[in-house]
C-alpha positions in Angstrom: 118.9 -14.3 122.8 120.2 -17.7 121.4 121.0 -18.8 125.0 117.3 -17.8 126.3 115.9 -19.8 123.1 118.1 -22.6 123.6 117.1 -22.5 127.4 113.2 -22.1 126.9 113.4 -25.4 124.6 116.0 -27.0 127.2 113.1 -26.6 129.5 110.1 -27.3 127.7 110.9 -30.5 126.0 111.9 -31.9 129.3 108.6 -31.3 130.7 107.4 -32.6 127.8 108.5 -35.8 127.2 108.1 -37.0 131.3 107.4 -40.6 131.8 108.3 -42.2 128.4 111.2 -44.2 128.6 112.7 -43.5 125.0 113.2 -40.3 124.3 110.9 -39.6 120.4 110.1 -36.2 119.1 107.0 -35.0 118.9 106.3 -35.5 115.2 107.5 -38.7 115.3 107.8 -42.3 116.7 111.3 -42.9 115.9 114.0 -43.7 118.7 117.2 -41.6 118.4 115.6 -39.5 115.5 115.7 -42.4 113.3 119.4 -43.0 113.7 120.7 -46.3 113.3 121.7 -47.4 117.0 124.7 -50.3 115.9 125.8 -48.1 113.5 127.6 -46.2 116.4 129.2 -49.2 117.6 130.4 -51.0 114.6 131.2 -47.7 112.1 132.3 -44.8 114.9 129.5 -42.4 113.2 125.8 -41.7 113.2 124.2 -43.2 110.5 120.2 -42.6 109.6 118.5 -45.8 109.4 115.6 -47.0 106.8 111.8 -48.3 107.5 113.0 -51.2 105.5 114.9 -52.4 108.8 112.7 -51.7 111.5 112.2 -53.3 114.8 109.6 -51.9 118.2 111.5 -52.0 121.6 109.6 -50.1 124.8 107.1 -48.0 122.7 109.1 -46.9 120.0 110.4 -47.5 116.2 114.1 -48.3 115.9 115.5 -47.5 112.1 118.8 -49.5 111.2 120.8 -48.7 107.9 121.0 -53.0 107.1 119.8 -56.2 108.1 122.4 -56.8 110.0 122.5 -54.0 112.1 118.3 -55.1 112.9 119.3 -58.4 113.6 122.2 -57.3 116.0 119.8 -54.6 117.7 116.8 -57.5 118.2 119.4 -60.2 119.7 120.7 -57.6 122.7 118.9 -54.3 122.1 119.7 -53.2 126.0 124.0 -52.9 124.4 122.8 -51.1 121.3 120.1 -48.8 123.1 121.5 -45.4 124.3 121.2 -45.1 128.0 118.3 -43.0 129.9 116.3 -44.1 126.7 118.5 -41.4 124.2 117.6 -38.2 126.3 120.2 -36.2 127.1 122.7 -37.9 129.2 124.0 -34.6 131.1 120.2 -33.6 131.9 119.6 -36.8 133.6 122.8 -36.3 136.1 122.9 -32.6 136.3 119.9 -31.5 136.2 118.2 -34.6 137.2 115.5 -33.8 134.1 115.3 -34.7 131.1 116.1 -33.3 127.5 116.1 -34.1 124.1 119.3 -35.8 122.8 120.8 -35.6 119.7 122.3 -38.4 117.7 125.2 -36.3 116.5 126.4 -35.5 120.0 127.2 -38.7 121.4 130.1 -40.7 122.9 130.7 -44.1 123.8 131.9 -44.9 127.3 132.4 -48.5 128.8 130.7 -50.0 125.4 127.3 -48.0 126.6 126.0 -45.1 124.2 125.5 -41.6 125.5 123.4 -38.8 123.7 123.5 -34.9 124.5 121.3 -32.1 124.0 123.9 -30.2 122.1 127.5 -29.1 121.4 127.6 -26.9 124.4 126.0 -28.9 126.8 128.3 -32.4 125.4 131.0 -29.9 126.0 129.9 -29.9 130.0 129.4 -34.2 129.7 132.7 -33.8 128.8 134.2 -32.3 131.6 133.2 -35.2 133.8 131.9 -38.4 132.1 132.5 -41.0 135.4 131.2 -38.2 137.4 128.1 -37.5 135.4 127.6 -41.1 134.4 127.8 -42.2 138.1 125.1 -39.6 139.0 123.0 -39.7 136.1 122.7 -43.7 136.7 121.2 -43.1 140.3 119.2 -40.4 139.0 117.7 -41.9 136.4 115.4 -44.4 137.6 113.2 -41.9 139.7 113.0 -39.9 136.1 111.2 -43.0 134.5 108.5 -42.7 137.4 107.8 -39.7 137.2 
């Protein structure tokens, strides 16, 4: 039953969310669930961000946990910025669709930032990073058009 559930919300939140370029729920403006973005690169760990340090960048909110963290996102947003816009990064190659992605399941590859769906499907990005990297950049250009 879990799996079907999981699936069903796989499925319609990738429907969902077609044509925006940064993945935000639907209750919400917030990129990366309000997640602070540097914090990945300069602590190793997802840390939630604050309203008090908040920056716009392609249609969305970005929360930072410090000044400093806004200030390094604002000077090169495109390093700090998960790639395919924080949906899920195994979606966008595998599936060549797109899913929510969570800021808990992440990795860092090559100095870029990669979110998953979940601890399962991370599990599969896992398997084959360069493989699923190298297909989900061709793929994801013809995901922002639709």
């Amino acid at each position: 039953m879990k799996r079907i559930l999981t699936l069903a919300l796989f499925l319609w939140t990738s429907t969902v969310f077609a044509g925006d370029a940064i993945y935000t729920s639907l209750f919400s403006s917030n990129a990366v669930s309000g997640y602070d973005t540097v914090a990945y690169f300069t602590q190793g760990k997802p840390v939630k961000g604050s309203k008090k340090f908040k920056t716009s960048y392609k249609g969305a909110n970005w929360l930072f946990s410090s000044a400093e963290n806004l200030a390094k996102f604002k000077q090169s947003p495109d390093k700090y910025a998960p790639q395919y816009g924080g949906f899920c990064a195994w979606a966008v190659a595998a599936k060549n669709d797109r899913a929510s992605g969570d800021p808990k399941r992440w990795n860092i590859v090559d100095g870029k930032l990669y979110l998953n769906y979940d601890k399962e499907i991370q599990g599969k990005w896992q398997k084959d990073i360069p493989g699923f990297i190298a297909t989900g950049d061709k793929n994801w250009p013809g995901l922002l058009n639709k």
